[in-house]
C-alpha positions in Angstrom: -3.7 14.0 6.9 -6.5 13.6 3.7 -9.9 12.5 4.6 -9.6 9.6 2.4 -6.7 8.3 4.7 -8.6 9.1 8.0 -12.3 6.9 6.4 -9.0 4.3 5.4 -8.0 4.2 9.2 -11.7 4.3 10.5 -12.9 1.6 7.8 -10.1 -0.4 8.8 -11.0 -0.2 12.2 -14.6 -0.8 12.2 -14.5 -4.0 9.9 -11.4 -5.8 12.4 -14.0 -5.0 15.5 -16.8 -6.4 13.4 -15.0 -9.5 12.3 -13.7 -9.8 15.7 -17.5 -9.6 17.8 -19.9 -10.9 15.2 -21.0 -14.4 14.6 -21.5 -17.3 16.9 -21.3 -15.7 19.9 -21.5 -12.7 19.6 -19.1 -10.5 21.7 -19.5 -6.8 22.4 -17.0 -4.3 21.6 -16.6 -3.5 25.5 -15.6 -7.1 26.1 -12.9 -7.4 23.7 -10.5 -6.1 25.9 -11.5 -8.6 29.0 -11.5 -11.5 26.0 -7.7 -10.6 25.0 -7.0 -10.3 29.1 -8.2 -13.5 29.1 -10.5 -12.9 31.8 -12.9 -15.2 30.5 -12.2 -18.7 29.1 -15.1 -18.8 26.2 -14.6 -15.1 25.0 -10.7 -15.4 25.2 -11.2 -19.0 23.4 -13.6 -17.3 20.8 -11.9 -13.7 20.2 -8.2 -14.8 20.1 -7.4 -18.2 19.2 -10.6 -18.5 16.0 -11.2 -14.9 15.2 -8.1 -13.0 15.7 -6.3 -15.3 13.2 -8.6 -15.3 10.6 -8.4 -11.7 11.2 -4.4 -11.5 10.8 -4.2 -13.7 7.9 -7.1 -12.0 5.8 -5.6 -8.9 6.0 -2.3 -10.2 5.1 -3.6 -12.7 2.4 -5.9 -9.5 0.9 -3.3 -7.1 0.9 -0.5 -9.7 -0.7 -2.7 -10.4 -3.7 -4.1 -7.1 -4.3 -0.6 -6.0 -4.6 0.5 -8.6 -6.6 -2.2 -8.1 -9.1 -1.4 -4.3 -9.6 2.5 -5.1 -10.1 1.3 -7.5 -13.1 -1.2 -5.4 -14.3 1.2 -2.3 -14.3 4.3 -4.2 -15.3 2.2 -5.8 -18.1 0.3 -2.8 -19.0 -2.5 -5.1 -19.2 -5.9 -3.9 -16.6 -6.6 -7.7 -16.8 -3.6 -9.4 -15.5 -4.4 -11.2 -12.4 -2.4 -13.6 -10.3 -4.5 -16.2 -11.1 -3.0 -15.8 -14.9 0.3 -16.6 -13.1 0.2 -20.5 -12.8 1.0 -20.1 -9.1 -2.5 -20.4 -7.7 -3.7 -23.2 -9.3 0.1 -24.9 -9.3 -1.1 -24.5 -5.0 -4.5 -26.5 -5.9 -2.6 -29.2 -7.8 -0.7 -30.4 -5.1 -3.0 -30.1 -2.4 -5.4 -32.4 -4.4 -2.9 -34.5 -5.1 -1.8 -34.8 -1.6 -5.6 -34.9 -0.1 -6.5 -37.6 -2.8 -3.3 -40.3 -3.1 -2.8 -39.6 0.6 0.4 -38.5 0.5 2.1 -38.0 4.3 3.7 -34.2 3.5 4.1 -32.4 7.5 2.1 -29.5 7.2 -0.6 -30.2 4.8 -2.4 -28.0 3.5 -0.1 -25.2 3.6 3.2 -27.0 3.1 2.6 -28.6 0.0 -0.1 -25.7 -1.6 3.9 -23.4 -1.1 5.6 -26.6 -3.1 3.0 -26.2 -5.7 2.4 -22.5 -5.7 6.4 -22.2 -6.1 6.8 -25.2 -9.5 4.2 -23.0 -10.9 4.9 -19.8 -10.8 8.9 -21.2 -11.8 7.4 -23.2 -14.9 5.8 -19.3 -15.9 8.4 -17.4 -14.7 11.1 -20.0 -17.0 9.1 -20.1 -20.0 8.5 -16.1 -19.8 12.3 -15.7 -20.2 12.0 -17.0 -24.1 9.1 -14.5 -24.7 9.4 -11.0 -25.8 6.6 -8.3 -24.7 4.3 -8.1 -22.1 1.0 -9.7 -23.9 3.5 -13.1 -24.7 4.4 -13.3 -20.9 0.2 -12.9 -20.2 -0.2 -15.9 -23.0 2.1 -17.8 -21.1 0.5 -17.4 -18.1 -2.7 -18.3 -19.4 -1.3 -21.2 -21.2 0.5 -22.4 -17.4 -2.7 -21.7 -15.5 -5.0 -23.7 -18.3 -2.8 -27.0 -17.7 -2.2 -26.8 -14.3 -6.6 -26.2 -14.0 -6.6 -29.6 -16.1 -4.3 -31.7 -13.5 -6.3 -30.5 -10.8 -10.0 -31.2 -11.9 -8.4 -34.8 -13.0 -7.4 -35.0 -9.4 -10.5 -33.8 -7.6 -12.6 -36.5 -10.3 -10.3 -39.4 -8.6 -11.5 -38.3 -5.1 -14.3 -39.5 -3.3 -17.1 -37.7 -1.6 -15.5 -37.2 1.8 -12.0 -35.8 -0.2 -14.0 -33.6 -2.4 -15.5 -31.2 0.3 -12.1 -30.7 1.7 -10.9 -29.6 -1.7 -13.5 -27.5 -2.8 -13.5 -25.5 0.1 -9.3 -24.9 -0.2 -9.6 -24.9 -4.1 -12.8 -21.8 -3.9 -10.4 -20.3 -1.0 -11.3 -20.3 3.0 -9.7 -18.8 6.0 -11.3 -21.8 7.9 -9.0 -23.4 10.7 -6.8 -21.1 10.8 -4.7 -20.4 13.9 -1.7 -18.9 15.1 0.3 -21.3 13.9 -0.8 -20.6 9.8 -0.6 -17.2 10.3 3.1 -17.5 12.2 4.4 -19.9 9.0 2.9 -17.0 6.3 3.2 -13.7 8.1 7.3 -13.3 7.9 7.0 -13.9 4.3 4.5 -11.8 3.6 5.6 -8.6 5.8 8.9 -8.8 3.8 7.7 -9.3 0.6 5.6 -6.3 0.6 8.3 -3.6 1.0 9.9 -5.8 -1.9 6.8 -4.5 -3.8 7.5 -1.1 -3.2 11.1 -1.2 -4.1 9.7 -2.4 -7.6 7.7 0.9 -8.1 10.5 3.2 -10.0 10.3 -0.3 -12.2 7.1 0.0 -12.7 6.8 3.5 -13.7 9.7 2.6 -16.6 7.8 -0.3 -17.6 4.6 1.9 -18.2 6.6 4.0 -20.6 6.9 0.9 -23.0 9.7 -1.8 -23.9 11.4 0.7 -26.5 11.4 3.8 -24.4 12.4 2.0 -21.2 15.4 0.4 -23.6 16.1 3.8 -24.7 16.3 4.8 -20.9 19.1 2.3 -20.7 16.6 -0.2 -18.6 16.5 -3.8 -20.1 12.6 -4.4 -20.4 12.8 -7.9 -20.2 14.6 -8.2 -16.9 12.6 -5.2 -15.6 9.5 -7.1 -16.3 11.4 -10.2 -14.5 12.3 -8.8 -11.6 8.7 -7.5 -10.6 7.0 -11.0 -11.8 9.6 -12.8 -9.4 8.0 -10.7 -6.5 4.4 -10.8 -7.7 4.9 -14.8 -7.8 6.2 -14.6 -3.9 3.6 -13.1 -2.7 0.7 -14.8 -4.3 2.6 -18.4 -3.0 2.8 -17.7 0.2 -1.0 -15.9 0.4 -2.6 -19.0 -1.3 -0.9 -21.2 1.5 -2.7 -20.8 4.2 -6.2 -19.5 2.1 -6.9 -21.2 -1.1 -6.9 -19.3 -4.2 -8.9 -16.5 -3.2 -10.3 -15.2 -6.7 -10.2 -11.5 -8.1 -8.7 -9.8 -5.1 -5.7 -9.1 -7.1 -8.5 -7.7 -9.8 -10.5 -5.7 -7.6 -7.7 -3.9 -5.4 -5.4 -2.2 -8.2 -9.1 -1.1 -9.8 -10.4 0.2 -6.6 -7.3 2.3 -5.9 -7.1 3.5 -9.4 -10.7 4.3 -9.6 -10.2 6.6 -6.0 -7.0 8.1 -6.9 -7.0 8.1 -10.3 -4.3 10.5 -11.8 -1.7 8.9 -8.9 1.6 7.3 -9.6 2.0 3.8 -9.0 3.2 4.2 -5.3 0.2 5.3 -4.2 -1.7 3.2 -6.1 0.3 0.2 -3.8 -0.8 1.2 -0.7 -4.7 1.8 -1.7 -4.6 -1.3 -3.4 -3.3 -3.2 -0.3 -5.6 -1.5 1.7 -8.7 -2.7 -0.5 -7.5 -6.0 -0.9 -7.4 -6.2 3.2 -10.5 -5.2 3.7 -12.2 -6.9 1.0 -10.7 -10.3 2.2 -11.7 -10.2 5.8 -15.5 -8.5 4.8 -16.0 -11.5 2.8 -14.8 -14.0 5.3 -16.9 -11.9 7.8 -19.8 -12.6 5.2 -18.5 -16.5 5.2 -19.0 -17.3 8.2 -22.2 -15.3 9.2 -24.8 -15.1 6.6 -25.9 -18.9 6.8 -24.5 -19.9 10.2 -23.6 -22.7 10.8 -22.8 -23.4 7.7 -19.7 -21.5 6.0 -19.1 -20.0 2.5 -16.5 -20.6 0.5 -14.0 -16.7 0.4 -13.1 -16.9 -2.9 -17.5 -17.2 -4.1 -17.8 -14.0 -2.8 -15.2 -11.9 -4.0 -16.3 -13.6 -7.2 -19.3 -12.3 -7.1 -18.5 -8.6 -6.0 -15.9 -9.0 -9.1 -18.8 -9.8 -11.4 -21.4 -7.1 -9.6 -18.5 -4.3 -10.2 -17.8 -5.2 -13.8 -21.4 -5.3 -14.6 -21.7 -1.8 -12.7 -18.8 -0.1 -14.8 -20.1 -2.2 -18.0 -23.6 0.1 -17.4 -22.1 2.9 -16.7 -20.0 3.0 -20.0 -23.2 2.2 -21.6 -24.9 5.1 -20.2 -21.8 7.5 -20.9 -22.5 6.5 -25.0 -25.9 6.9 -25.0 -25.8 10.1 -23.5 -22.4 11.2 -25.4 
């Protein structure tokens, strides 16, 4: 076993015990096996039913969108394709606002109708993508999706009132907050299929990389290639945004991650790093949520924002130094 797999495991391990005893109150380690026991009402109450799910779900959530972001980036040969270029994340936060601000009686809200939304949009991409040729067209069509889905919503949330609008901008920046069992038992069976799905799409991936004229020569159909892997990528970032929000740059800052650590890998292993960062970067931000201000709680999505914008402005000097000393 590589070292880098065994700090994985042990990194892994230390942040679901952190996320698990810190905050308000604070359990120690040695009582998280009394508080799953249920040996005590408070720590039980705490550790299982309000930490443990937010737990479950941000690892599933992190490592959905991570992995969708390195199937479009690879599938697109594009470093900056995100799911948020998709139309399925913000087709999520049109119809929650819709439903928080006309009232509308869907069973299940939020998550019920943010997976009717998150499904129209990344259909009304996926259908308009079929007319395109090339990967850059498919990324413009994204875009262009994403840009008028972004304009129903903010006319939404400017019909709320003040009450509706800090529901929404808490789902809308992304939040783990209220999450129970339940959630995590609607989005967990989708999510822990869909990612093997992912790894059936590597050998597609790796054809994809070679170009649309040498994967036709290969006797591989580009186009339906490039289909296939968007149809999964659009699964998984529906049923992550759910339960979350759309959680920004995750499915940026995993594939980068795992190319950055592993960089002359194939595309397989680039999958499982990538989920693996995306995990942990989800619930160390949630962590970060709920702590730093207590009581009050951050929105997800600000913070993975900002460690997006603190790593691009870290590579952005380092390329900088690189010329001036080239």
């Amino acid at each position: 076993m590589s070292r880098s797999v065994v700090v994985a495991a042990l990194a892994l391990l230390v942040v679901s015990a952190a996320a698990l005893c810190l905050g308000t109150p604070l359990v120690g380690v040695n009582r998280l096996p009394a508080a799953f026991a249920g040996e005590t009402d408070l720590e039980h109450a705490v550790v299982v039913l309000l930490r443990a799910p937010r737990l479950v779900l941000g690892l599933l959530v992190g490592a959905a969108l991570a992995v969708a972001g390195l199937l479009l980036q690879e599938s697109l040969r594009n470093p900056l394709a995100v799911p948020e270029l998709l139309g399925v994340s913000s087709g999520a936060a049109v119809f929650v606002a819709v439903c928080v601000v006309w009232a509308v009686p869907i069973p299940g809200a939020p998550l019920v109708p943010a997976l009717i939304g998150a499904v129209i949009g990344g259909l009304i991409t996926l259908l308009a993508a079929r007319r395109v040729v090339g990967p850059a067209a498919v990324l413009l069509v994204g875009a262009a999706v994403n840009a008028a889905m972004q304009a129903l919503m903010l006319t939404a949330v400017s019909l709320s009132d003040s009450r509706e609008q800090g529901v929404l901008f808490r789902y809308l920046l992304g939040s783990l907050t209220g999450t129970t069992w339940s959630s995590v038992g609607l989005a967990a069976p989708g999510l822990i299929a869909l990612l093997p799905l992912a790894l059936l799409c590597v050998p597609l991936l790796g054809v994809l990389r070679l170009g649309d004229e040498t994967a036709s020569a290969l006797g591989v159909r580009a186009d339906r290639a490039r289909m296939i892997v968007l149809v999964v990528a659009c699964a998984l970032v529906a049923i992550a945004v759910g339960p979350s929000g759309p959680i920004a740059w995750v499915g940026f800052l995993g594939p980068h991650l795992a190319r950055r650590l592993r960089p002359g890998a194939d595309p397989r292993i680039w999958l499982g790093w990538s989920a693996l960062f995306g995990a942990l970067l989800v619930v160390v931000a949630d962590l970060a949520a709920r702590t730093v201000i207590y009581p009050v709680e951050l929105p997800v999505g600000g913070l993975t924002a900002l460690v997006a914008i603190a790593l691009a402005a870290l590579l952005v000097r380092r390329r900088s130094a690189r010329e001036v000393l080239g």
